[in-house]
VEXKE-918592 format. One record per residue (C-alpha): chain; residue number from 1; residue in three letters; x, y, z. Coordinates in Angstrom, 3 decimals. Last residue first. Layout:
REM VEXKE-918592
   ch     i    aa         xx         yy         zz
    A   NUM   Ala          X          Y          Z
...
END
This chain:
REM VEXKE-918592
   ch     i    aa         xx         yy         zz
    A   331   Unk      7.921    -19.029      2.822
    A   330   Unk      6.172    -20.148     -0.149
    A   329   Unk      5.722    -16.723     -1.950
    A   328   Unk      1.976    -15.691     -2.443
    A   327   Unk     -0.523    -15.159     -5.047
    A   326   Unk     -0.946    -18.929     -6.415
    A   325   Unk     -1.603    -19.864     -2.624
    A   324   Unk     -4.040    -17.482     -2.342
    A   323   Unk     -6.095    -18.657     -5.446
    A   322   Unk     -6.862    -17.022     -8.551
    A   321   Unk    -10.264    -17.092    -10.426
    A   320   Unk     -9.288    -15.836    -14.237
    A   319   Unk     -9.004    -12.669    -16.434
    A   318   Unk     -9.511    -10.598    -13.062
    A   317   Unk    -11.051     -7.621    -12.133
    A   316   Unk    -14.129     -8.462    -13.905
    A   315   Unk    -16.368     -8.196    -10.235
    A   314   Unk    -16.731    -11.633     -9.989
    A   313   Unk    -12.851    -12.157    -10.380
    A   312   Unk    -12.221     -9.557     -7.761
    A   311   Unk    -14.636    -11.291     -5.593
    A   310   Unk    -13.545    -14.458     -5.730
    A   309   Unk     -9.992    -13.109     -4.964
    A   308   Unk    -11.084    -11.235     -2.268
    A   307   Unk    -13.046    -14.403     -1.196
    A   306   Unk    -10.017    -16.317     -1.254
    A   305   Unk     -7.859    -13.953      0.611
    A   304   Unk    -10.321    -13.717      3.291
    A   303   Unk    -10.421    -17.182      3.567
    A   302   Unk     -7.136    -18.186      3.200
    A   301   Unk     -5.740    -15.860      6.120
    A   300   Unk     -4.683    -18.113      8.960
    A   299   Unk     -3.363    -20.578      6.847
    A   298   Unk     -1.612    -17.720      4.876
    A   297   Unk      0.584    -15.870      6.800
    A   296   Unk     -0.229    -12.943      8.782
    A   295   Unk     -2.583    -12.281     11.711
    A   294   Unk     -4.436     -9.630     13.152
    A   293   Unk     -6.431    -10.503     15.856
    A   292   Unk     -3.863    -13.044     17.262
    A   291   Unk     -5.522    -13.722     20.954
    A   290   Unk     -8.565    -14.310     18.459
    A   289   Unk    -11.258    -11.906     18.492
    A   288   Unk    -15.229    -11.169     19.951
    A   287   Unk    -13.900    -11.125     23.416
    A   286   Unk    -10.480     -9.337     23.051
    A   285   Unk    -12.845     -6.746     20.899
    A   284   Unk    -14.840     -6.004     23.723
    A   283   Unk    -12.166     -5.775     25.889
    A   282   Unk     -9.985     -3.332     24.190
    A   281   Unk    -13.331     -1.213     23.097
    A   280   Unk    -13.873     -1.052     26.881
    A   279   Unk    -10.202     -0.038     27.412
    A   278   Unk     -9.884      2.760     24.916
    A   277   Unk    -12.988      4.519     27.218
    A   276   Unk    -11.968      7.625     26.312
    A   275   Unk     -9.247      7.937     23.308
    A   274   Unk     -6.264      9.988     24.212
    A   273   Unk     -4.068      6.680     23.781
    A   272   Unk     -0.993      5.787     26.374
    A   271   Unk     -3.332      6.261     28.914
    A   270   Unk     -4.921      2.734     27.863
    A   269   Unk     -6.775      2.059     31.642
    A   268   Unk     -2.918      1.360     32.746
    A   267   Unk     -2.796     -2.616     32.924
    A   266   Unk     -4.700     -2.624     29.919
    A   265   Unk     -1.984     -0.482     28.253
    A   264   Unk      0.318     -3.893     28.500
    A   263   Unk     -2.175     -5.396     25.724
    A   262   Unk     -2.224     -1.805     23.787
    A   261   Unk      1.405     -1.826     23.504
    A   260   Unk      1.806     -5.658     23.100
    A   259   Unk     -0.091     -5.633     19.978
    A   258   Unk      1.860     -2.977     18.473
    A   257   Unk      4.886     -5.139     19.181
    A   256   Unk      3.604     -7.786     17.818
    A   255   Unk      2.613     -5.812     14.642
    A   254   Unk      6.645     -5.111     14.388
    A   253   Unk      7.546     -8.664     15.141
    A   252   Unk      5.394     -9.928     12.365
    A   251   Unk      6.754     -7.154     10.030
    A   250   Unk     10.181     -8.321     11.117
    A   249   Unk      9.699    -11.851     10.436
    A   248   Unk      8.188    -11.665      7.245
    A   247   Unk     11.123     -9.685      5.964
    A   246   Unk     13.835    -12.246      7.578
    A   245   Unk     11.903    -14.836      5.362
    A   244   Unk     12.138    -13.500      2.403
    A   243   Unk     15.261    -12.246      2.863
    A   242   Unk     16.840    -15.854      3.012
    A   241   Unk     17.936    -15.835     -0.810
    A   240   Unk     20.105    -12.125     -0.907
    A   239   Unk     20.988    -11.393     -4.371
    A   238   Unk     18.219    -12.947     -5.796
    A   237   Unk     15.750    -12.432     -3.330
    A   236   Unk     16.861     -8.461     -4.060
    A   235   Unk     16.484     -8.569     -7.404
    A   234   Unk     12.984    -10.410     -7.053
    A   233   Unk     12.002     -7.321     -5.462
    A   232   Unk      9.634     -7.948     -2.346
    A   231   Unk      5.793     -7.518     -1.741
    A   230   Unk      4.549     -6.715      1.030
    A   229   Unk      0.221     -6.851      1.239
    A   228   Unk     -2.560     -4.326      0.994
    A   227   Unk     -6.740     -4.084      1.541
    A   226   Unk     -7.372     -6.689      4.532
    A   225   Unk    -10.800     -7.756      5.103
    A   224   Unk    -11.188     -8.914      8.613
    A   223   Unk    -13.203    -12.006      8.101
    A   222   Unk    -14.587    -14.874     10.604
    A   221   Unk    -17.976    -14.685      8.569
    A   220   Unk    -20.738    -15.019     10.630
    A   219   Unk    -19.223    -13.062     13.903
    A   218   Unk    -17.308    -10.668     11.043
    A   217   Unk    -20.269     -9.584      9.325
    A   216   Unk    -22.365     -9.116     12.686
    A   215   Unk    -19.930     -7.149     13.595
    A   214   Unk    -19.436     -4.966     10.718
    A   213   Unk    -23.263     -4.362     10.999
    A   212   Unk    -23.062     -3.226     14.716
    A   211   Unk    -19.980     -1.244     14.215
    A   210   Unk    -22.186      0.809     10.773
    A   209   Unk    -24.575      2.637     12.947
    A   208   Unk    -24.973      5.070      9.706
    A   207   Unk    -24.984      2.037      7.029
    A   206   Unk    -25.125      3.575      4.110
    A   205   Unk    -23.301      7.102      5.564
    A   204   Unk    -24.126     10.460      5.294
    A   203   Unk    -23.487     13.457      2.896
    A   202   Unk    -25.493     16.561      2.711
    A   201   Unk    -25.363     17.382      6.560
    A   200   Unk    -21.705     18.339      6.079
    A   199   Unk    -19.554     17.818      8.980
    A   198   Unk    -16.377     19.022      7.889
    A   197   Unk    -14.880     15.475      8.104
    A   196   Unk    -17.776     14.614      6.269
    A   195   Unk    -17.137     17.209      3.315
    A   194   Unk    -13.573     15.834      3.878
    A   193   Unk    -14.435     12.482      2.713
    A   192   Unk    -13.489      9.437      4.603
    A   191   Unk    -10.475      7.227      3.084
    A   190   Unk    -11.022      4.036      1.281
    A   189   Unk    -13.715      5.285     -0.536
    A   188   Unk    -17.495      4.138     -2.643
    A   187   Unk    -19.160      7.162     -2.754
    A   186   Unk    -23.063      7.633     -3.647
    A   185   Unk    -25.240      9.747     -5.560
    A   184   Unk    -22.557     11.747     -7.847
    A   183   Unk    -23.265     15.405     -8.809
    A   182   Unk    -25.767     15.776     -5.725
    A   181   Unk    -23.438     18.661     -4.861
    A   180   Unk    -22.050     16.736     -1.417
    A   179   Unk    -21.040     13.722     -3.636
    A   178   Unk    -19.646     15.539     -6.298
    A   177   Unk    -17.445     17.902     -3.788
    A   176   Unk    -16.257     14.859     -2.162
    A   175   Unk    -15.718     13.251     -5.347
    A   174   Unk    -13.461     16.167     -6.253
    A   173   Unk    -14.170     18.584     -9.357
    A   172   Unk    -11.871     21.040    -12.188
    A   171   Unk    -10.740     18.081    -14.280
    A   170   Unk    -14.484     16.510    -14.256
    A   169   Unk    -14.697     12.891    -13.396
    A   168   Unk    -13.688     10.028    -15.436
    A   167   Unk    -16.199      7.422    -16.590
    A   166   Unk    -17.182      3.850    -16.017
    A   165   Unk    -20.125      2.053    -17.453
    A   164   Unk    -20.374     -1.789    -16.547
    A   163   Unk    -21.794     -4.126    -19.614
    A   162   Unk    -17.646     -4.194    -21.162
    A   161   Unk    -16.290     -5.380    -17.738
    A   160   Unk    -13.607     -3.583    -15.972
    A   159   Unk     -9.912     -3.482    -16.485
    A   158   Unk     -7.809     -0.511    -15.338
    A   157   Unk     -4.114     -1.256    -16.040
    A   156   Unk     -2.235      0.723    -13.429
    A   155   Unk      0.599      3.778    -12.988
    A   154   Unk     -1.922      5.927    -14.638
    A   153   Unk     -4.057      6.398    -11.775
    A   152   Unk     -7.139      8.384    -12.704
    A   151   Unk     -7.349     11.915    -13.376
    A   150   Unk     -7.583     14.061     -9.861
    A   149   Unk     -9.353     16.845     -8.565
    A   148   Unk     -8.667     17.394     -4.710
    A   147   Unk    -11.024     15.488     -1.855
    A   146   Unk    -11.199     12.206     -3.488
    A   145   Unk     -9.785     11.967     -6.580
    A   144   Unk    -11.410     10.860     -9.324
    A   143   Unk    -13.361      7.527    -11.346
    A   142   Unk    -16.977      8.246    -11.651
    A   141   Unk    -18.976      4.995    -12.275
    A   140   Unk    -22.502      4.320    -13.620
    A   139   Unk    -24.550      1.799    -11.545
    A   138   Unk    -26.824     -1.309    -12.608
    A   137   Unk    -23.445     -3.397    -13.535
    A   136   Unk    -21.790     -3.323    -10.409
    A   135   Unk    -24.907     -5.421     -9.067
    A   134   Unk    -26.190     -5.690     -5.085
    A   133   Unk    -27.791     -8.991     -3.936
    A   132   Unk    -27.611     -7.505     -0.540
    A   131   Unk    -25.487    -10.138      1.050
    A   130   Unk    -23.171    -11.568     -1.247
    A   129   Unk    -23.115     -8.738     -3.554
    A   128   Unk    -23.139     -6.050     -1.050
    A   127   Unk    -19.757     -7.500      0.472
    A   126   Unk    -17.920     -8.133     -3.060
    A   125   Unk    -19.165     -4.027     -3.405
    A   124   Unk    -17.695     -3.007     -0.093
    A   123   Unk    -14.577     -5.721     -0.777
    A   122   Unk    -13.654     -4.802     -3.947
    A   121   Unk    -14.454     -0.894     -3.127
    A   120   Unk    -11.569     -1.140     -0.506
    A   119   Unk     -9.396     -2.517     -3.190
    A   118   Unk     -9.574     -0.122     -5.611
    A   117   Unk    -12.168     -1.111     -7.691
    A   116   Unk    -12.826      1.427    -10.569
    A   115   Unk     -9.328      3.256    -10.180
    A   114   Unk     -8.465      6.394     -8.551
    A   113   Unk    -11.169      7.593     -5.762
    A   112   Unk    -14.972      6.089     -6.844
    A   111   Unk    -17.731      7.625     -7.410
    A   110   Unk    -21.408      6.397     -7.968
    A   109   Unk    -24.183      7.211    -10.076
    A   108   Unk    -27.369      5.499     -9.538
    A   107   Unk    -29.158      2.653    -11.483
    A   106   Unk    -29.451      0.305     -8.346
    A   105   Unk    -28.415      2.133     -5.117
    A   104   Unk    -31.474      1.752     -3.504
    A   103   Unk    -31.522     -1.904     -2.317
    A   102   Unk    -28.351     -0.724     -0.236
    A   101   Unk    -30.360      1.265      1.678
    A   100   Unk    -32.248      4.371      2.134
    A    99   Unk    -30.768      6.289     -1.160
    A    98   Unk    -33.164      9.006     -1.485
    A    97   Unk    -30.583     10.967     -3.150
    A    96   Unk    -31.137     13.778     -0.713
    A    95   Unk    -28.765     12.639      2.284
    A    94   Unk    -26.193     12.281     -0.498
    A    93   Unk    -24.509      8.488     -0.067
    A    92   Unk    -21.566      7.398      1.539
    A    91   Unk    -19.742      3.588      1.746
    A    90   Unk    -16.818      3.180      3.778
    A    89   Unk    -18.572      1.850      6.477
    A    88   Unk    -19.780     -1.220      5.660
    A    87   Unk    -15.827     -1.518      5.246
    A    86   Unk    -14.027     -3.448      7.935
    A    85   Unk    -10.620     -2.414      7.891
    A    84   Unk     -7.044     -4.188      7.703
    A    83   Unk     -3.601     -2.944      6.458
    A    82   Unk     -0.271     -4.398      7.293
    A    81   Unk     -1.267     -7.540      5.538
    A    80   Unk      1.830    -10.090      5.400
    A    79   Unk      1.482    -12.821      3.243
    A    78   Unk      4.293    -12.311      0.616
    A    77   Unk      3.699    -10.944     -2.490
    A    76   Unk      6.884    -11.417     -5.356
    A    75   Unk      8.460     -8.137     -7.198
    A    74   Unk      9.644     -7.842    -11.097
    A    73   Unk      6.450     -9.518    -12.324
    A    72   Unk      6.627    -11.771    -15.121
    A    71   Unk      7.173    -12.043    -18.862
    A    70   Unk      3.669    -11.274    -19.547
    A    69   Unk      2.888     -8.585    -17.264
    A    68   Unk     -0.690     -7.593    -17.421
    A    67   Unk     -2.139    -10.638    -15.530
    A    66   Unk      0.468     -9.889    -12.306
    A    65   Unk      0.280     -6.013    -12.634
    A    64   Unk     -3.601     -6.059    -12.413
    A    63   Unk     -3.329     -8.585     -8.757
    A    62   Unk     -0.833     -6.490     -7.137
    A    61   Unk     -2.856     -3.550     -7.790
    A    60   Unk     -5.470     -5.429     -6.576
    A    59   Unk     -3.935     -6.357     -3.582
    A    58   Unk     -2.364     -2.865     -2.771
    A    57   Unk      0.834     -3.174     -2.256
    A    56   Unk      3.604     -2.081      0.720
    A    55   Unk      7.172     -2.341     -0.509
    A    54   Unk     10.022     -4.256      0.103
    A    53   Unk     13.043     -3.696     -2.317
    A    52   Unk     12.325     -0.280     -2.953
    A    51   Unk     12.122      1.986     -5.973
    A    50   Unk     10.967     -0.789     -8.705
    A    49   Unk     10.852      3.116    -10.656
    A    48   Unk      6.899      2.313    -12.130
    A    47   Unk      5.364     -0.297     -9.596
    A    46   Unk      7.083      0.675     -6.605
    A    45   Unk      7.293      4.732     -7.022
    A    44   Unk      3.376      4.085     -7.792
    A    43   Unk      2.438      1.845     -4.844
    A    42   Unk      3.979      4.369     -2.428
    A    41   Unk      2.100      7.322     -3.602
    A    40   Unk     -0.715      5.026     -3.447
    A    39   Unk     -0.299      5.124     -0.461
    A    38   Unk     -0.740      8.492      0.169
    A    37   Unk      1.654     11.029      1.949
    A    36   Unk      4.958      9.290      1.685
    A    35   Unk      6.998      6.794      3.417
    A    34   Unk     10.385      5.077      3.533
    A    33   Unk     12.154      3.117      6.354
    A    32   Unk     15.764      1.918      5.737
    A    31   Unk     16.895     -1.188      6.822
    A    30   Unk     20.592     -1.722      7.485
    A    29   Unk     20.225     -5.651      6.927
    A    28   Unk     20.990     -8.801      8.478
    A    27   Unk     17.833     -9.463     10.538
    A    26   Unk     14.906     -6.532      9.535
    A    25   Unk     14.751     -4.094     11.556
    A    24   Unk     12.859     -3.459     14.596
    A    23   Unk     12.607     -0.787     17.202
    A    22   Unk     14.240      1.066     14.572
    A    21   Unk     11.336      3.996     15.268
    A    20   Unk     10.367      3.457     11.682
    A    19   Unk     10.307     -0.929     12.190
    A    18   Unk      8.349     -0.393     15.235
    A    17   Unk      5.408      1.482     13.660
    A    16   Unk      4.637     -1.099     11.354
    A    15   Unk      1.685     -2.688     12.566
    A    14   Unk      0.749      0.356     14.433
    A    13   Unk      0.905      2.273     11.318
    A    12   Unk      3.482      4.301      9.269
    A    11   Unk      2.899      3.653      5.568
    A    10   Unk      5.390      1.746      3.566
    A     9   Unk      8.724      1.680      1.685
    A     8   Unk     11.739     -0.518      2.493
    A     7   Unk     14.878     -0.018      1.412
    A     6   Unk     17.431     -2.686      2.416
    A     5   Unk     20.993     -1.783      2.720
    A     4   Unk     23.728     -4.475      2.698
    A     3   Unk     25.315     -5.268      6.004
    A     2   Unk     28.403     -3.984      6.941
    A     1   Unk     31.619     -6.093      6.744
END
């Protein structure tokens, strides 16, 4: 009897590189790897068609379906974060806004791709709150797309709170293109804007030297934000009980594997990479990190959960302060 089909749609990293080359698969299942260009491509086929049974989510977008779905969500979270980054560095300013600091950004106008807080601007604002006594409310939003024009998602609630002004870009105008105009002041992204890719002297980052500052971040705090988790249909756990678990499984085994590769690449000065000097970063990080640098489950994660969660709450995301262990399946 062959096993049943499981579709499961992500984003190729190293954490999940293994389960698209069929390294890994998920125990007793035929699993089928899905992708697309964005992710939030992938959140939208999940969250409007229920397209795969596994799917990659963003954590807010987890969190906005969960309190605007009254007779329950059609998916469950478990903890499994195949998507990590520090993000003092996501931040970008115009090099003539005068913006110095983070002390500077009150009363300026800021963009934002998609949604007002997306999940990487969750954590860069949550971050400037707690350290740099920054406010949400003392800045006017521009929802758009990033490097292309763009309306807002409209596969999402968008909550925000009444005393914080949020608008929509122009139809005809990026962020990028705001931000490198003078249109917008500053940039709040996930991804980094191709006017910087293109090496526009207009644009700049917050925090230029920004390794030293996530550093310091992650020395005091012991966090590595992570932006998405797995969720999987509760169709599927119905049908098949135990797939919780196999899932979790195979996406551990997956970033394993991924963590092996550049572990074993020690032994060859990391020529598997084109990246010079691979190795130093390798050990620099192996000394600053856990053996486990990027871990799943929930014991090992409930603090940067929790302060997402605080933060999403502080921020008006949320109706109410949720906990990690309210978000996730018991496994």
């Amino acid at each position: 009897m062959a096993n049943p089909v499981l579709k499961v749609g992500c984003l190729q990293y190293d954490t999940t590189r293994a389960l698209f080359d069929g390294s890994v698969s998920v125990d007793g299942f035929d699993t089928q790897m899905f992708t697309a260009a964005t992710v939030p491509e992938i959140f939208a086929r999940m969250m409007r068609d229920e397209e795969f049974d596994v799917s990659e989510m963003g954590l807010t977008f987890f969190l906005r379906a969960l309190e605007s779905t009254p007779d329950g969500l059609p998916y469950v979270a478990i903890p499994v974060f195949p998507n990590r980054i520090f993000r003092h560095s996501c931040i970008f300013v115009n090099a003539s806004s005068g913006i110095e600091s983070a002390a500077d950004l009150v009363d300026r106008r800021i963009g934002e791709f998609g949604v007002y807080g997306q999940d990487s601007g969750v954590w860069a604002k949550g971050i400037l709150m707690d350290d740099y006594e920054f406010q949400p409310r003392q800045n006017r939003w521009v929802i758009g797309g990033l490097d292309h024009p763009a309306p807002p998602f409209d596969f999402i609630p968008h909550p925000h709170p009444d005393d914080v002004e949020v608008s929509v870009a122009p139809e005809d105008m990026s962020l990028s293109a705001m931000l490198e105009a003078g249109e917008i002041d500053a940039l709040f992204t996930a991804n980094v804007p191709q006017c910087v890719l293109d090496g526009s002297t207009r644009v700049r980052r917050l925090f230029p030297d920004y390794e030293p500052v996530e550093r310091a971040y992650h020395q005091r705090t012991g966090i590595f934000p992570m932006m998405h988790t797995v969720v999987i249909s509760r169709r599927t756990l119905a049908d098949h009980p135990t797939v919780a678990r196999a899932v979790y499984d195979a996406f551990s085994k997956s970033k394993e594997t991924a963590a092996d590769r550049y572990r074993q690449g020690m032994r060859l000065y990391a020529v598997h990479t084109m990246v010079p000097w691979m190795s130093s970063l390798f050990e620099r990080n192996s000394a600053e990190f856990l053996d486990d640098w990027w871990p799943y489950g929930l014991d090992a994660n409930r603090t940067a959960l929790d302060t997402f969660l605080r933060y999403h709450f502080e921020q008006g995301l949320s109706q109410r302060r949720w906990h990690a262990d309210e978000i996730f399946q018991i496994l």
